[in-house]
C-alpha positions, 0 to 999 in steps of 0.5 A: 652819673646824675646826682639830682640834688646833691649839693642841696642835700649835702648842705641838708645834712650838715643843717641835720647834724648841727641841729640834732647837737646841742650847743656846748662844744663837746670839750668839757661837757664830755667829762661832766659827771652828776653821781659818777654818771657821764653823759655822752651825746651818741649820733646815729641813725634810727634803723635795725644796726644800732638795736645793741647800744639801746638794748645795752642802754636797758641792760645797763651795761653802759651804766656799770661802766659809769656812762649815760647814753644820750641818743640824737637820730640823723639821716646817714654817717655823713651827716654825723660826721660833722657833729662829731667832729664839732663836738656835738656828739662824743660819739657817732655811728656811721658805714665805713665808706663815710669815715674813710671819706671824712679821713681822706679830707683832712677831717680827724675821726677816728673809729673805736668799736665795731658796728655791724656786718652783713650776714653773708648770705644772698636774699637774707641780708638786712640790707637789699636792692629793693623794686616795687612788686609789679616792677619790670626789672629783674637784675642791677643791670636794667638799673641803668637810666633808673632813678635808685634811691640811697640814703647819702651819696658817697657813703658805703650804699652808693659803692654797693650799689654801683657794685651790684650794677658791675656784677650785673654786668651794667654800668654804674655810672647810668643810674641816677642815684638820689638821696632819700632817708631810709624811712622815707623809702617804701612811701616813695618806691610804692607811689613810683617816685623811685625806680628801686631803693638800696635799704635796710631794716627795717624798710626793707621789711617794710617794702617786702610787706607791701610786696616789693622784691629784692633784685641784688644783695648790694653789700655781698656784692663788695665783700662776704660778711663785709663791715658795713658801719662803725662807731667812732669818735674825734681823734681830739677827743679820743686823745683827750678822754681815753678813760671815756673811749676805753668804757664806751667800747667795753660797753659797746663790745658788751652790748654787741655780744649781747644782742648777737646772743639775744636776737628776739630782745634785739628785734624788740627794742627796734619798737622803742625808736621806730613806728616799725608796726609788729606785723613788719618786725617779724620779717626784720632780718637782723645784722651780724654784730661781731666783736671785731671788724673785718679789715679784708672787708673793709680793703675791698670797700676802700679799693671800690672807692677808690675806683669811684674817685670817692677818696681825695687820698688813700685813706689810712686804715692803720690810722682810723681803725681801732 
C-alpha cells in the first residue's frame, strides 16, 4: 500500500500534539488546585465523540467531582498520544487501534474510561466510507488503485477501511491511503482531490449535504457495536494521581450516560466546538456512548491489526484496559 506523505505527516503530528500542550511537564501541575478546583488538560479531536465531556463540562459533572476541563484539539489519537504521555495532557482521546499500537511500542498508556461505539447498524453509522455523488464507484472493492483519505495512518480508520475493502472482496493493500483531518475532508472529496474518504460526524454529514454517498460502513465491517475510541491517561501518571483518575471516569461515566439519554443537548453542544452549520447538524448521526467497552470488540480490531502488521508485539489488553 502507497502511504503518500507518511513519514511528513507522522512528524506533523508529533509537532500537533507538542503545540497543542503547554510547557509544564504535566507532573505536578496535574495536582494544582485553586478552590478545590484541579485543572486537568484533556487532548482530543474536534468531532461529534467527544460531545459527552463538553456537555458534562456544562452540567457540571466534572465540577461536583472537584476537576476543571481544559480543552486542546489535535488531528487524531495518534497525535495525542504523545502529549499524554509527555505530560502535556493529563488526559487523552484516542480509537483504540492507536492505544494498542502505542502499548505494543513500548509507550506507557493506559486506558481508564470508555469512549464510543458504533451503532451497529449499516448506512446509520456516524462513521461512513464516503464517495462524492457523480462517483463511478459503487462498493470498497472498486476502492483499489484509489486514493481514500483517513485521518491517520495505522490507527483504527485504516484497519476498517482495509476491512471493508476485504468484505468487498478487494485487496487492501491496492488502495492508496492518505492522511487528511477530518474537517479537511468534504473540501478535498468535492474538489476530487481524494477518491473516497473514511469520515465521521460531523463531516459525514457534511459530505451527505453536498450530495456525497455512502459506499460501506467501515467500522460494522470489524465488529457490531465495535469500541471505537477511549479515554486514557499515562500509566505514571495514573499511578501517581489515582484520586484524579478515579473522578475523571466518575464524571466521564456520568457525562456518557447523560448524553445517551439526552441526544438533542448532545448534538447541540457539537455547535460549541465546530463551524458545523444547523442545516448539517440535523443529519448528524450520533454515536453510541455505552458505559463499558466491548472487549470482544475490541479482540476482533486488535487480531485485524495484527493481520496488518500494525503491532510490534501483541498488545496487552489486560493491561491497557480498565
Amino acid at each position: 500500500m502507497r502511504r503518500l506523505s507518511a513519514g511528513l505527516a507522522t512528524g506533523a503530528l508529533l509537532l500537533v500534539a507538542t503545540a497543542c500542550g503547554s510547557s509544564d511537564d504535566g507532573s505536578s501541575d496535574a495536582g494544582a488546585s485553586s478552590g478545590g478546583i484541579t485543572t486537568v488538560k484533556l487532548g482530543l479531536i474536534p468531532i461529534v465523540d467527544v460531545a459527552p465531556l463538553y456537555l458534562g463540562q456544562k452540567k457540571g459533572f466534572f465540577e461536583k467531582q472537584g476537576l476543571k476541563l481544559e480543552f486542546t484539539t489535535a488531528q487524531g489519537g495518534a497525535a495525542i498520544v504523545p502529549g499524554v504521555t509527555s505530560g502535556q495532557f493529563q488526559f487523552g482521546f484516542s480509537n483504540v487501534t492507536s492505544l494498542m499500537v502505542a502499548q505494543s511500542n513500548g509507550v506507557p498508556v493506559k486506558a481508564v474510561a470508555n469512549g464510543i461505539a458504533s451503532t451497529g447498524v449499516r448506512g446509520k453509522d456516524f462513521n461512513g466510507l464516503m464517495v462524492k455523488k457523480d462517483s463511478p464507484i459503487k462498493s470498497a472493492k472498486e476502492l483499489e488503485g484509489k486514493k481514500v483519505a483517513i485521518n491517520t495512518l495505522k490507527n483504527i480508520n485504516e484497519t476498517a477501511v482495509r476491512q471493508a475493502v476485504r468484505e468487498a472482496g478487494g485487496d487492501p493493500d491496492k488502495v492508496d491511503l492518505v492522511e487528511m483531518a477530518f474537517d479537511q475532508m468534504p473540501a478535498a472529496l468535492d474538489q476530487g482531490q481524494i477518491d473516497a474518504a473514511c469520515v465521521v460526524e460531523p463531516a459525514t454529514a457534511t459530505i451527505r449535504s453536498q450530495g456525497g454517498r455512502e459506499i460501506a460502513s467501515p467500522l460494522i465491517d470489524v465488529a457490531p457495536k465495535l469500541t471505537v475510541a477511549m479515554y486514557f491517561t499515562s500509566t505514571q501518571y495514573a499511578q501517581q494521581h489515582p484520586d484524579v483518575v478515579k473522578k475523571f471516569q466518575d464524571a466521564t461515566a456520568e457525562s456518557l450516560a447523560y448524553a445517551e439519554a439526552h441526544p438533542d443537548e448532545a448534538r447541540q453542544i457539537v455547535t460549541t466546538y465546530t463551524k458545523i452549520p444547523a442545516s448539517v447538524l440535523e443529519q448528524v448521526v450520533l454515536p453510541k456512548w455505552p458505559a463499558e467497552a466491548n472487549r470482544p470488540s475490541i479482540e476482533a480490531l486488535m487480531k485485524l491489526g495484527e493481520e496488518d502488521g500494525l503491532f510490534k508485539k501483541t498488545p496487552d489488553l489486560d493491561a491497557l484496559l480498565p
